[in-house]
N, C-alpha and C positions, 0 to 999 in steps of 0.2 A: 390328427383325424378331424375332420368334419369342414373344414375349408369351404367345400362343394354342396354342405349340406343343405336342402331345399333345391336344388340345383339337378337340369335334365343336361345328361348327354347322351350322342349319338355316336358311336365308333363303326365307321365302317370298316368290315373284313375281324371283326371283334373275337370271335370266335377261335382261331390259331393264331398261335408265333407271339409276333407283337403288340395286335392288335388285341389277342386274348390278355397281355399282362396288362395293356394299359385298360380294356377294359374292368379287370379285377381292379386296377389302380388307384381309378377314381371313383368307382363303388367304395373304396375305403376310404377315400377323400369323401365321401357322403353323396355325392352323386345318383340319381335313380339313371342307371346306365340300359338304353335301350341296345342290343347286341347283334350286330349285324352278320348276318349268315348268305351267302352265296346259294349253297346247295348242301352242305353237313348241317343238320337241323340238329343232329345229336352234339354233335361239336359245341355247338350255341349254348341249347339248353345243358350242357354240363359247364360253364362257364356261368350260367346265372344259377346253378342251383350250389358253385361254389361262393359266389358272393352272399345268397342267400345263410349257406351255411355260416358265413361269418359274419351276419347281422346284416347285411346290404339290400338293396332291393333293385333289380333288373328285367329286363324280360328278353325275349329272342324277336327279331324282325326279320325276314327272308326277304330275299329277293337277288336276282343274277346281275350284276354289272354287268357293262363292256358290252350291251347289247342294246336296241331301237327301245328307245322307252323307259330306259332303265331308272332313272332317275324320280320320274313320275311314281313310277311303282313302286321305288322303296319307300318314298313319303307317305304312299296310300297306306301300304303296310304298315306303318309306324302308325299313323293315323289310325289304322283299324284295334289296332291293339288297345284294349281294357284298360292298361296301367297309362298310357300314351300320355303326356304333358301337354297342352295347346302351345306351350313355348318352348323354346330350347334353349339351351344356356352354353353348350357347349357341344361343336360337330368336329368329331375327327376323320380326315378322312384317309384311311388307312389301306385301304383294301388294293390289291394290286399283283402283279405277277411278272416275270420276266419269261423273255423268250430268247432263249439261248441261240445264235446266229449271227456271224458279222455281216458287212453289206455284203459280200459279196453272193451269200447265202438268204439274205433277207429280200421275199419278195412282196409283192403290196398287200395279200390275205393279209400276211404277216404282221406287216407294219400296222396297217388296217386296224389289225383285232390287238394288236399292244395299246395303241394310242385308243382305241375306244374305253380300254379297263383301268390305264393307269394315267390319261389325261382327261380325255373328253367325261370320262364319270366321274371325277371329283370335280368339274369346271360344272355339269347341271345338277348335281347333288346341292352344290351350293346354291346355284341361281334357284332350282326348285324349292329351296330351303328358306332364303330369306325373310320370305314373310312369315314364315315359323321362329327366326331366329332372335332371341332377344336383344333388346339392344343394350350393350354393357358386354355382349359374349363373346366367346372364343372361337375361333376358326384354328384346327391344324392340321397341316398336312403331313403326311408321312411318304416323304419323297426320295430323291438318290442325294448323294455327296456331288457336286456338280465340280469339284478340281480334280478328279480322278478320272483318269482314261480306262475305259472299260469297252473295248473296242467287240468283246465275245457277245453283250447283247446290248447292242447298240442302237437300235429302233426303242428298245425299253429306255436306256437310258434318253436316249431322246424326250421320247413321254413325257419321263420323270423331270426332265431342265423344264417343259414344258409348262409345270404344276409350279417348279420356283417362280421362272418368271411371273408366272397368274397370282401367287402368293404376294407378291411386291408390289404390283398393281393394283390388285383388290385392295390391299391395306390401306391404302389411300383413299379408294375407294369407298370404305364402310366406316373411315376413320368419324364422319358427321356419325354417326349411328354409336360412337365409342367401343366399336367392334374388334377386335385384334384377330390380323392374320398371322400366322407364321409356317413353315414347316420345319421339320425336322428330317435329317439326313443321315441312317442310322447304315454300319460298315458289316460286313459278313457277322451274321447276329444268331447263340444259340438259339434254335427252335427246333420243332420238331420237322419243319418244310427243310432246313439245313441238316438233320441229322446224318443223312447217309452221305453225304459232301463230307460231312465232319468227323466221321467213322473212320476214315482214313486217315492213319495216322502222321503220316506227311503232307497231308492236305491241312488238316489243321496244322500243325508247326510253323506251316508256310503263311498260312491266313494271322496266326497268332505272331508269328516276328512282323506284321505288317501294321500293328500296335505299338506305341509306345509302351506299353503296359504288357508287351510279349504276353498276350491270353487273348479269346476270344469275346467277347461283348452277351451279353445276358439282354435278354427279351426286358426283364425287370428293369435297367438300369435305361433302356431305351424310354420304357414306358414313366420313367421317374421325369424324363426330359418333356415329355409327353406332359405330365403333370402340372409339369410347373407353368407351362403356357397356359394350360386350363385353367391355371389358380387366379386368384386378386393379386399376387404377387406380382404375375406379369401385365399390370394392365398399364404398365410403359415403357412396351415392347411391342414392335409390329412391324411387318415388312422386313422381319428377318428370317435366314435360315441358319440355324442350331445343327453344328456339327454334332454328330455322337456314334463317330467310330471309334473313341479310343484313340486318338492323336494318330489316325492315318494319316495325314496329308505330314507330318511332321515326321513320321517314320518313313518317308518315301523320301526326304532331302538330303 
């Protein structure tokens, strides 16, 4: 513990699944964790009042991705808030949604409103962020597995390859700043957004033989990977993406 301590991050989508464990994650890595909320304001504020419970300190910031503006306005938000750091040490960007449809069914709303929430919002999150962001800190994305065919939401995965590539670019990009990009590429992951997918008990069997590790992947273990890129540990590492399905692509061979 305390790795992070002195140290401000931002978790977008922080509130549920994964973005809630990693923001509890590095609260306990020492982190003053700003928690980003879409639209569940109660979601948020029960994720900083459990950090708080365990000695941590965070606060909740709203605001909607994947819409005209959005970017600008989560920084204002952040910005308005009492607890708010002038610098940031650490932005994850997490937040994100799939829209179930192959092409055949995916039309341009569609594609439209996926690529607004899970590319184009972490591409002006960052750019709006820069000059908030310190130099020495971390960038991560929490993006798709890009060796896996997932042909049922396939405008999302798109998005999602969208945010790799920008991940390898930019790392090079902010490397003069000694900034580190990466993202992380986490496989069918306990949460509460998967629970009724995973209530079925041949739906999980199936997702879990698709592990090396025959089980299904913990929000916690996601946000562990999460961790480490935020730490001093990784700061020679960049322009990579971090598998953490559980040895899928090795259990598909």
């Amino acid at each position: 513990m305390g790795v992070l301590k002195g140290k401000t991050a931002l978790v977008t989508g922080g509130s549920r699944g994964i973005g809630r464990a990693v923001s509890l994650r590095l609260a306990r890595d020492g982190a003053l964790v700003a928690v980003h909320y879409g639209s569940n304001e109660a979601a948020a504020e029960e994720v900083v009042a459990a950090v708080e419970a365990a000695g941590g300190r965070a606060f909740a910031v709203g605001a909607e991705l994947g819409v005209p503006g959005d970017a600008e306005a989560l920084w204002a938000a952040y910005a308005a808030h009492p607890l708010a750091t002038e610098e940031v040490d650490v932005l994850v960007n997490n937040a994100g949604g799939a829209i179930f449809a192959g092409i055949e069914e995916t039309d341009e709303e569609m594609y439209d409103r996926t690529h607004a929430l899970n590319a184009k919002a972490p591409f002006f999150v960052i750019k709006h962020g820069l000059a908030r962001l310190r130099d020495g800190g971390r960038i991560v994305n929490v993006t798709g597995t890009p060796d896996i065919a997932l042909p049922a939401i396939l405008a999302t995965i798109t998005a999602k390859g969208a945010v790799n590539a920008l991940t390898r670019s930019l790392a090079a990009a902010l490397a003069p700043r000694g900034i580190t990009v990466n993202s992380v590429g986490p496989g069918i992951t306990e949460t509460d957004l998967n629970a009724a997918l995973l209530a079925d008990p041949a739906t999980r069997a199936h997702v879990a033989a698709r592990s090396v590790f025959h089980r299904v992947g913990t929000s916690q273990e996601v946000a562990d990977v999460v961790a480490f890129l935020a730490s001093p540990d990784s700061r020679w590492v960049t322009g990579q993406h971090l598998d953490a399905t559980g040895g899928l692509q090795l259990a598909l061979l």
